[in-house]
C-alpha positions as CSV (number, residue, x, y, z in Angstrom):
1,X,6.5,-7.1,9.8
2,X,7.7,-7.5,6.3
3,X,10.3,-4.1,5.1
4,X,10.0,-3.7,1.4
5,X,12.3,-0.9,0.2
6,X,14.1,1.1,-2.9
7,X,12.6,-1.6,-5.5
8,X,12.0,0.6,-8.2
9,X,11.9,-2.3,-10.9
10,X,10.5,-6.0,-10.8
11,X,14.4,-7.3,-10.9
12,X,15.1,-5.2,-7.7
13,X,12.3,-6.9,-6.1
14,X,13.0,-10.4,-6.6
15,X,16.7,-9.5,-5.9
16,X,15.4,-8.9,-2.2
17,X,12.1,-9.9,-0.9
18,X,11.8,-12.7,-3.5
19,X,15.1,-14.2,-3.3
20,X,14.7,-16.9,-1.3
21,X,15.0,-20.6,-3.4
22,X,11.0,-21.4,-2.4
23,X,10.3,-18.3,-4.9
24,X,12.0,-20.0,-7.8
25,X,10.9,-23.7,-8.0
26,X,7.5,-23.2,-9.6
27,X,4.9,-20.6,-10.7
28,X,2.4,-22.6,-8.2
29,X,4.5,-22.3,-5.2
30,X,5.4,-18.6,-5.9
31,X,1.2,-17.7,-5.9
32,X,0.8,-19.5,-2.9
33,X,3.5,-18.4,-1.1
34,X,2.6,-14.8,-1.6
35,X,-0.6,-14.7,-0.7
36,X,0.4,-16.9,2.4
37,X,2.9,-13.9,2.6
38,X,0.2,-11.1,1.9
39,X,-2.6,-13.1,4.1
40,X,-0.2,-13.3,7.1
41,X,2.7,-11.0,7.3
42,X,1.7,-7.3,8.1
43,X,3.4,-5.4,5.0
44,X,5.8,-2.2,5.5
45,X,6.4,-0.4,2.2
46,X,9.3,2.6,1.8
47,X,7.8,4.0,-0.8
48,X,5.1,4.9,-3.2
49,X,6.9,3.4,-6.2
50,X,8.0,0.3,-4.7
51,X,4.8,-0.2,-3.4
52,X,3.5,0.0,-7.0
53,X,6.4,-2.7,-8.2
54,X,5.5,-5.5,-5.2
55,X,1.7,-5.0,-6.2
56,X,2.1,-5.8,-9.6
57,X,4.7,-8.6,-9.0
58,X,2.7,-9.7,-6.3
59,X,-1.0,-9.9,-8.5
60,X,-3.8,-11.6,-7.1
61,X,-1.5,-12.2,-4.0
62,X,-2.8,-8.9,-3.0
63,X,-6.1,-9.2,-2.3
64,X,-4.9,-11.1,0.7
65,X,-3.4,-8.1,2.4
66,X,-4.8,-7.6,5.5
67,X,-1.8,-5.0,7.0
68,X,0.1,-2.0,4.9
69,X,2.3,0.4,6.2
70,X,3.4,3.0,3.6
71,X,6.3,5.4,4.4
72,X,6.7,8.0,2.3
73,X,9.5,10.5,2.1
74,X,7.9,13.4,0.3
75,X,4.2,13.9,-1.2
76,X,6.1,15.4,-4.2
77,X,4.6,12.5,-6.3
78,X,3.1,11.6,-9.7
79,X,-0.5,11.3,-10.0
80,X,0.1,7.9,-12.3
81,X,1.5,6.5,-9.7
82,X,-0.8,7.5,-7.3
83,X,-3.8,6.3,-8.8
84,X,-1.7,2.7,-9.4
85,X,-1.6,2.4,-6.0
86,X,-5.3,3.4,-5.2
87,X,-6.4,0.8,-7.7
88,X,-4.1,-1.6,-6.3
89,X,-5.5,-0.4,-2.9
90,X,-9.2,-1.7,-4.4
91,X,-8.3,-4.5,-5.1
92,X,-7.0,-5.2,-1.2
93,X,-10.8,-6.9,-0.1
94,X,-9.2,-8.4,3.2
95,X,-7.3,-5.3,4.0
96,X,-7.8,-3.6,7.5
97,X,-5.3,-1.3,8.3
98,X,-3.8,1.4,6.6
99,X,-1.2,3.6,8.2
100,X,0.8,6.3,5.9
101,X,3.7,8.0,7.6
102,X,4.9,11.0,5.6
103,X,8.2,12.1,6.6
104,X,7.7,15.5,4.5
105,X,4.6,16.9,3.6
106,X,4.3,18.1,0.4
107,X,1.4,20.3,-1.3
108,X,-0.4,16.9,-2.8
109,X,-0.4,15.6,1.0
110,X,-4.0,16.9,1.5
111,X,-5.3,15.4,-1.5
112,X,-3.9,12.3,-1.0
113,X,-4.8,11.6,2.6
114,X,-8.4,12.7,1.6
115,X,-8.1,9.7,-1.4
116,X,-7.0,7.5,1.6
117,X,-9.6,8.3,4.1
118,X,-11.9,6.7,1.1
119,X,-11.0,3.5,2.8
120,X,-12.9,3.5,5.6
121,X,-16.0,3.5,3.8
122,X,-15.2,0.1,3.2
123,X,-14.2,-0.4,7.3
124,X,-10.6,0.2,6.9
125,X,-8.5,1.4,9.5
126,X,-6.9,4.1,8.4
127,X,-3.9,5.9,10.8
128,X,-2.0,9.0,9.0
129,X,1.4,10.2,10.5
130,X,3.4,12.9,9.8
131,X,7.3,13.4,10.8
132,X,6.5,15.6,13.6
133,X,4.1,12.6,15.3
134,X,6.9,9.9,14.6
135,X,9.0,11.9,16.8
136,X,11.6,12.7,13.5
């Protein structure tokens, strides 16, 4: 499983998960690997806003995503970002599991774990957790 955390702008990103040389030599290579990456690696995101920043870096790479793991601190969160991700989420045709863990629930928890059940119209495993069933 792939950790993507505290990337709260495109340079932070490519600064971590994107530093590797095969990243730079061409704009070919960097599409392929990605969605090699998205298509193979189950994805574990620290964050609502870095999720949003490695979905827009990553583009079409996404709809590759088969695996996401979203940890979140608090639900204390801005609606804009939260419909980026759940259009970012829509575009995720391969995805099959979901899982949020929410370390604090906040009083937009409800409303975003009822956007998230959404997914499993489409046949998505979807898994919430909260602090007090990770054991923190």
């Amino acid at each position: 499983m792939l950790t993507i955390a505290n990337c709260a702008k495109p340079e932070h990103l490519a600064a971590s998960v994107l530093h590797h040389p095969l990243f730079r030599t061409c704009a070919q290579i960097r599409a392929e690997a990605l969605s090699y990456l998205c298509a193979n690696i189950p994805l574990r995101i620290l964050g609502l806003q870095t999720a949003n920043v490695f979905f827009s870096c990553a583009r079409d790479a996404i709809s590759e995503i088969k695996s996401l793991v979203l940890v979140q601190a608090a639900m204390g969160i801005s609606w804009d970002k939260v419909g980026k991700f759940f259009e970012a989420l829509e575009m995720m045709h391969m995805l099959v599991e979901m899982r949020l863990e929410v370390v604090k629930e906040g009083g937009e928890y409800a409303e975003f774990v009822r956007q998230l059940e959404t997914l499993r119209e489409r046949g998505v495993d979807v898994q919430v957790r909260s602090a007090r069933r990770l054991g923190l």
